[in-house]
C-alpha positions as CSV (number, residue, x, y, z in Angstrom):
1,X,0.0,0.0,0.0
2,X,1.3,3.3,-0.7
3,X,2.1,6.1,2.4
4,X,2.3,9.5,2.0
5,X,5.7,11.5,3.2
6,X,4.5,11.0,7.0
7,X,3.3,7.4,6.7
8,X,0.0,7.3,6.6
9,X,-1.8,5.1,3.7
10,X,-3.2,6.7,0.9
11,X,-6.7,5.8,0.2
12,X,-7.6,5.2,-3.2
13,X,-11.2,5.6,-5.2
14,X,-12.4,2.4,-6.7
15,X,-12.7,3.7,-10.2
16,X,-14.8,2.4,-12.9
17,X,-11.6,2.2,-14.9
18,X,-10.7,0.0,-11.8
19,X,-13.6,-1.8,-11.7
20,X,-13.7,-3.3,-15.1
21,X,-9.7,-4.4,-14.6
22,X,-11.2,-6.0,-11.6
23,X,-13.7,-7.6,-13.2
24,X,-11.5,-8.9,-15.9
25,X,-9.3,-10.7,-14.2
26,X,-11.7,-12.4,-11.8
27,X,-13.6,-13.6,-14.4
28,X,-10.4,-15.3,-16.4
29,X,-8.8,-18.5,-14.5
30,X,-6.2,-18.3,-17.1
31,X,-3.6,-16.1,-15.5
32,X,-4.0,-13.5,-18.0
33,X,-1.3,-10.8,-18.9
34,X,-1.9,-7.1,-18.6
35,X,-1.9,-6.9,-22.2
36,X,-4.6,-9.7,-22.1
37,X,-6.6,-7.7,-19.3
38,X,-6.1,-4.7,-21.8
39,X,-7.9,-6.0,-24.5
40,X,-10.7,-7.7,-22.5
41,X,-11.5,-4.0,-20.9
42,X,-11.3,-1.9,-24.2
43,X,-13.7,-4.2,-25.2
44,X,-16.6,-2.9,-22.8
45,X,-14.7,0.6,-23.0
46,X,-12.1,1.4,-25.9
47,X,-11.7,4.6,-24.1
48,X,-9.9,3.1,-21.3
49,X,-5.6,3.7,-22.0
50,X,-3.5,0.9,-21.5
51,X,-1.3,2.4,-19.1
52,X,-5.0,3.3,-17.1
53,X,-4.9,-1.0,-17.2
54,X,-1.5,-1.5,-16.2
55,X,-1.2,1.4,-13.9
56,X,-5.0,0.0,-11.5
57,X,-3.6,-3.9,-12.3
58,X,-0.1,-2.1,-10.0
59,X,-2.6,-0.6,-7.6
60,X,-4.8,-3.7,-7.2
61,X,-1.9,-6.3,-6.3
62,X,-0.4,-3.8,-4.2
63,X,-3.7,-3.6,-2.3
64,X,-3.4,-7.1,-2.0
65,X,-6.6,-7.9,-3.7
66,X,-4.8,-9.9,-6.6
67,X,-1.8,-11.5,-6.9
68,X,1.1,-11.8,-9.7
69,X,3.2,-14.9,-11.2
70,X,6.4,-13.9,-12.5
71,X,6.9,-15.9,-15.5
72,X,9.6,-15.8,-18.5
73,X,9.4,-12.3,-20.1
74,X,6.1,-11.2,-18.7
75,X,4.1,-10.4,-15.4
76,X,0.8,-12.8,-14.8
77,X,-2.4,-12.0,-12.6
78,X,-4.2,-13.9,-10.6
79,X,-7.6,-13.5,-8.6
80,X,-6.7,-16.0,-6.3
81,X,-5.2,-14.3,-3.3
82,X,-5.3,-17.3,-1.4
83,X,-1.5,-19.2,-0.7
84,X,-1.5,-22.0,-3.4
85,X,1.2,-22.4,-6.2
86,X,1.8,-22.4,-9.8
87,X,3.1,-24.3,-12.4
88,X,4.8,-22.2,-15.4
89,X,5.7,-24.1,-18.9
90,X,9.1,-23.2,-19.7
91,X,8.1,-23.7,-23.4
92,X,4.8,-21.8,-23.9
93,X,4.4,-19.5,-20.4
94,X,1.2,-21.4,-19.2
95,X,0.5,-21.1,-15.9
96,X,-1.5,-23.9,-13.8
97,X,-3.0,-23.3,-10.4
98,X,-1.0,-25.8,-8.2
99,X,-3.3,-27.0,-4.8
100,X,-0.7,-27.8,-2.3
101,X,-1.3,-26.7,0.9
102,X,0.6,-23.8,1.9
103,X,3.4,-24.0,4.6
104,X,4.6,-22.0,7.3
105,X,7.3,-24.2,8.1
106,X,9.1,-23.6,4.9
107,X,9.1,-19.9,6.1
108,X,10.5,-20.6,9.4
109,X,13.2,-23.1,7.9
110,X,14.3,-20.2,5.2
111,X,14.5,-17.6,7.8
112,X,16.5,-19.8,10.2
113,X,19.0,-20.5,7.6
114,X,19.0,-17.0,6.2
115,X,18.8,-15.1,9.4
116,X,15.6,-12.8,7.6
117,X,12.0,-12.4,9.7
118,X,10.1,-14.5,6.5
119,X,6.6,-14.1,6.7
120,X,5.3,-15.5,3.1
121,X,7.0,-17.3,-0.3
122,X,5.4,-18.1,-3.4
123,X,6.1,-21.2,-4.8
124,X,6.4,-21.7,-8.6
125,X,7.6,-24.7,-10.4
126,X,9.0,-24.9,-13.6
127,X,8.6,-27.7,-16.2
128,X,7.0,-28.4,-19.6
129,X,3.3,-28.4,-19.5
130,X,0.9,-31.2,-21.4
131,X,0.3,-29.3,-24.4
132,X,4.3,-28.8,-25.0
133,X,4.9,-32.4,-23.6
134,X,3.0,-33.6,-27.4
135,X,4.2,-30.7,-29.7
136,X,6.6,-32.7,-31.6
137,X,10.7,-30.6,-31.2
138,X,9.2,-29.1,-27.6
């Protein structure tokens, strides 16, 4: 969340503008990318800039109300805010939802051998995804 010069959080408007972004990336399960998102909201507004997408998609996932994948040359987003894991193709970019249940321990163990207070990872795994695994030269 963003402070101003004496610490205190700044307070943002929900937009429209922000509202649609919103909406179009809860209602993909895809992990779309902000060029994705892009698209999907000029199509309800094609007044709506691209850097008004990519500028609320950076204010929603610092509010914490979605969530990013880093994946090869581009930035994912994700609705899901809740601690679960991906899976990103190393071939194509795909990203899966993985279900594990998330644990504190692996916090704990990386701060104790680090000597940082961890509160949180994100787990991503890397591999070759079905699709890629049956594209013959993949």
């Amino acid at each position: 969340m963003s402070t101003t010069a004496t610490g205190q959080p700044i307070t943002r408007r929900n937009t429209r503008q922000r509202q649609l972004v919103l909406d179009a990336v809860r209602s993909r399960c895809d992990h779309p990318t902000a060029e994705d998102i892009y698209l999907q909201v000029r199509e309800t507004d094609e007044r709506v800039s691209r850097g008004t997408v990519y500028r609320n998609l950076n204010l929603l996932t610092e509010a914490g109300v979605i969530t990013t994948v880093k994946t090869p040359g581009t930035t994912r987003f994700d609705w899901r805010c809740d601690g679960h894991g991906h899976a990103v193709c190393r071939c194509c970019g795909a990203v899966a939802d993985v279900m594990l249940p998330y644990d504190d321990g692996l916090d704990e163990r990386a701060g104790l051998e680090t000597g940082f207070s961890v509160d949180a990872h994100n787990l991503v795994f890397e591999g070759t995804c079905p699709a890629c695994q049956h594209t013959p030269g993949a």
